[in-house]
N, C-alpha and C positions, 0 to 999 in steps of 0.2 A: 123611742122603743123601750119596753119598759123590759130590766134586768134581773135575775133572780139568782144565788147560790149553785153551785154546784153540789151539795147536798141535797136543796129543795131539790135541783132535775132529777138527781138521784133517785128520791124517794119516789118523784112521779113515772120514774121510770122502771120502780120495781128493781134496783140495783144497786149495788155497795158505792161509795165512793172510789174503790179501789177500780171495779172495774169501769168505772166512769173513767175515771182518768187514764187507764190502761189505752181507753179507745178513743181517747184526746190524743193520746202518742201516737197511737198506730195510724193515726189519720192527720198526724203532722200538722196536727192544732196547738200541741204544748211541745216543750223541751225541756231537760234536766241539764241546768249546769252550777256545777259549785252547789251540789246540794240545793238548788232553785229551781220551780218552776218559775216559765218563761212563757211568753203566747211568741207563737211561729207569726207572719205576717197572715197566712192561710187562716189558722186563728182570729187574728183581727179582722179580717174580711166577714168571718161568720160570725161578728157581733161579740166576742169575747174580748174583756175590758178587767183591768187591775185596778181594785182597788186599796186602800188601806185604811185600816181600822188602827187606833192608838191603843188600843188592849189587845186586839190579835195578830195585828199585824196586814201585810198581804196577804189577798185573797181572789180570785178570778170570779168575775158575773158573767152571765152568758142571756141573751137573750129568755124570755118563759116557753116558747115554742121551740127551744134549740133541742135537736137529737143528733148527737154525733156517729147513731149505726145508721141514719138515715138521711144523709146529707143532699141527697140530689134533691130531695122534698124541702130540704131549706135553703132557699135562698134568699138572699140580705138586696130587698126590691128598694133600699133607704141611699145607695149609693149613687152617684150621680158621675160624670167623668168630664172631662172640659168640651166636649162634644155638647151636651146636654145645659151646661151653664151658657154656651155659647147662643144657643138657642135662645136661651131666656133672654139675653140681651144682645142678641143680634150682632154676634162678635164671632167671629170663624175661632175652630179651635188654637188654631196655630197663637192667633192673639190672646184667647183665654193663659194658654200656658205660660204667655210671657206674663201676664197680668200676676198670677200667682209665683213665677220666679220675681218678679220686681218689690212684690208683698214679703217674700222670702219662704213662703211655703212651699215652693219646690223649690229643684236645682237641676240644672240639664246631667241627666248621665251619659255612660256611653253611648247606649241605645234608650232613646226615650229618657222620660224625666222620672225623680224619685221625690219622696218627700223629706221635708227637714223637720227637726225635732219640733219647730215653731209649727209646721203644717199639722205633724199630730196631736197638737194642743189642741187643733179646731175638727180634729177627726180625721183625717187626711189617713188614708190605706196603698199602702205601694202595693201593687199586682204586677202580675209578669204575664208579656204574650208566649205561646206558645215558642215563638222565635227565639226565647229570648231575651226582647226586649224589657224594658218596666214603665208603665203607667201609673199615674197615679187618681183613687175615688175617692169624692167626696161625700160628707152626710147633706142628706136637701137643705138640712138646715143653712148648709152653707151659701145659700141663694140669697137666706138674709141679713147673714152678716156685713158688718156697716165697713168694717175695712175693706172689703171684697166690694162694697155697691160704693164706695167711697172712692178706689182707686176705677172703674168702671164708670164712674161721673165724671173724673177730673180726665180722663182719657177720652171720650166724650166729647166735652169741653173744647180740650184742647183738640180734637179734630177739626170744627165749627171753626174754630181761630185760627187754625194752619191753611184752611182752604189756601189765602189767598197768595203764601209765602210756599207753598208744597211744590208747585213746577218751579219756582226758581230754586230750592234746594235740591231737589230730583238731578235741574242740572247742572248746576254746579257740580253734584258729585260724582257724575258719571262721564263730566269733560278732565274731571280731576283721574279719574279714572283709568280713561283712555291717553291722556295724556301721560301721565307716569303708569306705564305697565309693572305688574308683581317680578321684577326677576331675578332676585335676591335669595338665594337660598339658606334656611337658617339652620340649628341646629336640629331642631326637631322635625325639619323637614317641611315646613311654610315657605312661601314664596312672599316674599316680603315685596316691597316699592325703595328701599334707600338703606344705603348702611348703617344709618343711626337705625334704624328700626331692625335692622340683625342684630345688632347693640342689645336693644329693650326686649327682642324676643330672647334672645337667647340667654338674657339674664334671668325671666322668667322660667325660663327652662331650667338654666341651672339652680334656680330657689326649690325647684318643685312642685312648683305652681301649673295647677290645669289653666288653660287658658286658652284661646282663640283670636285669629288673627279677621280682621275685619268683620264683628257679626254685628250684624243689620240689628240697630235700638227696637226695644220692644213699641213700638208708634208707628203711627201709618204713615209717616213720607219717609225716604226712600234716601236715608241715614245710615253709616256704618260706621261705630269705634274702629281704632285702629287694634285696639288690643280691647280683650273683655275675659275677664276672672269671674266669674261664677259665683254664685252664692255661696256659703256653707253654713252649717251649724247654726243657721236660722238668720245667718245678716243676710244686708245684700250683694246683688253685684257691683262688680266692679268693673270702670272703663278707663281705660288709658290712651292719652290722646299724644303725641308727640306733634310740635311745633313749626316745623321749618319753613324755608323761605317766609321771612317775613318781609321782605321787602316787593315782595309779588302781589299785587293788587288784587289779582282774582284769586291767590288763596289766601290773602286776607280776610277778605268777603265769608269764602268759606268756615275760616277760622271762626269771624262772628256770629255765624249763622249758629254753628256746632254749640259753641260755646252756649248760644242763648236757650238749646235745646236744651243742652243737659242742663240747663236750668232751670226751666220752666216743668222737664218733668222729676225732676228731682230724683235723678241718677247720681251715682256717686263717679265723680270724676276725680282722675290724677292726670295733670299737668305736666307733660316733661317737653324742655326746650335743651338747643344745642348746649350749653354751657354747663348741663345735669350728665347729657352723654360724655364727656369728658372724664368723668369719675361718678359713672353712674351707681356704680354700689357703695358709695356715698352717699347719695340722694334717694334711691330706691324705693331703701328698706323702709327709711324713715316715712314716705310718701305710702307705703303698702300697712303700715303699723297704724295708722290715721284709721285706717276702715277693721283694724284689729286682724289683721293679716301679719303675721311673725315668719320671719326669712333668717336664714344664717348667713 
């Protein structure tokens, strides 16, 4: 989509710069802070883009067809949503969104997913539903990007290879399951399976860490971390596995199976066994600082 000045629109539009940007504000496309303008997210949606110049400075482009008195007439048809990506390769949305959390271009929020600074390197627009919620669009172009068709290969892939190991990890982890029930209550209010794992939540709780008690890996067989930390600020996620009974043959099994997952998809894992719980904020931080996670 090709870009032009806001003086160019100006002049095409028969009106000062002043009042051009008067009706950026009042349409909650720009903002003033610290003597800056800013683009609102609403802004970004309708094609508005900072650039900089080394003799002017910063300066906002805006689409050649953009009117800010006449918005319902413009709409930005270049974005696409994981709906739409999922289509293209035949991927439910649910698994598109993990694909781009695992890439690190979102990150789960409260309600729905947002994007990270890495995502709007490639275009990436956080929207909000009416509820509330936040979604995040992408530019078509994002259909051809090789990290995106790269991680959407090796997932792929690795389905074709899993066929034949998927029902035995399925149950494994659902006799692991029903065998040890959640009844553990922690500090934040998780139902945990074991005291050591009140232990590791509640430590993450006390760091101030968002986090999540058993979420299901971003891959089609039927996997859950014990612990998962989120993206931010463009890494990736993080999972946290705790150890025990090793003397138990079938969750040994287990163990290996996990283990070889997170290997194969190249998740970021931390390792904690009974002799870390003992002085685990000893071990923790160090273990969270690896993936550039800083705890006090």
């Amino acid at each position: 989509m090709k870009k032009t000045t806001a003086t160019n629109i100006s002049k095409k539009l028969n009106i000062s710069n002043k009042e051009f940007y008067s009706e950026l504000v009042k349409q909650k496309l720009i903002y003033n802070k610290d003597d800056k303008w800013c683009l609102t997210e609403k802004g970004i949606e309708y094609g508005g883009e900072v650039l900089n110049n080394k003799k002017y400075g910063e300066f906002f482009v805006w689409p050649c067809d953009f009117n800010p008195f006449n918005l319902q007439k413009f709409v930005r048809k270049d974005l696409v949503n994981a709906t739409i990506i999922g289509n293209k390769f035949n991927l439910s949305s649910q698994r598109v969104n993990f694909v781009l959390a695992e890439i690190g271009w979102t990150e789960k929020a409260i309600k729905g997913w947002s994007v990270t600074s890495l995502g709007r390197k490639v275009g990436g627009v956080q929207l909000e539903h009416s509820s509330g919620g936040t979604y995040v669009k992408w530019p078509k172009e994002i259909l051809d990007n090789k990290t995106l068709l790269t991680s959407i290969n090796n997932l792929e892939q690795d389905e074709l290879s899993n066929k034949d190991t998927s029902n035995e990890i399925s149950l494994l982890m659902q006799n692991y399951r029903t065998k040890y029930p959640a009844t553990f209550r922690t500090k934040d209010g998780h139902m945990v399976r074991s005291r050591a794992e009140v232990i590791i939540d509640n430590a993450l709780y006390d760091y101030g860490l968002v986090h999540a008690y058993e979420r299901k890996l971003p891959i089609k067989e039927d996997v859950y971390s014990d612990f998962y930390i989120p993206s931010k600020n463009g890494g990736k996620a993080v999972y946290i596995e705790f150890w025990g009974m090793e003397n138990d043959s079938g969750y040994a099994r287990r163990k290996e199976i996990k283990k070889k997952t997170y290997q194969k998809h190249g998740l970021n894992l931390i390792e904690v066994i009974d002799k870390h719980i003992e002085n685990l904020d000893d071990h923790l931080p160090r273990m969270l600082l690896k993936y550039n996670i800083k705890v006090e």
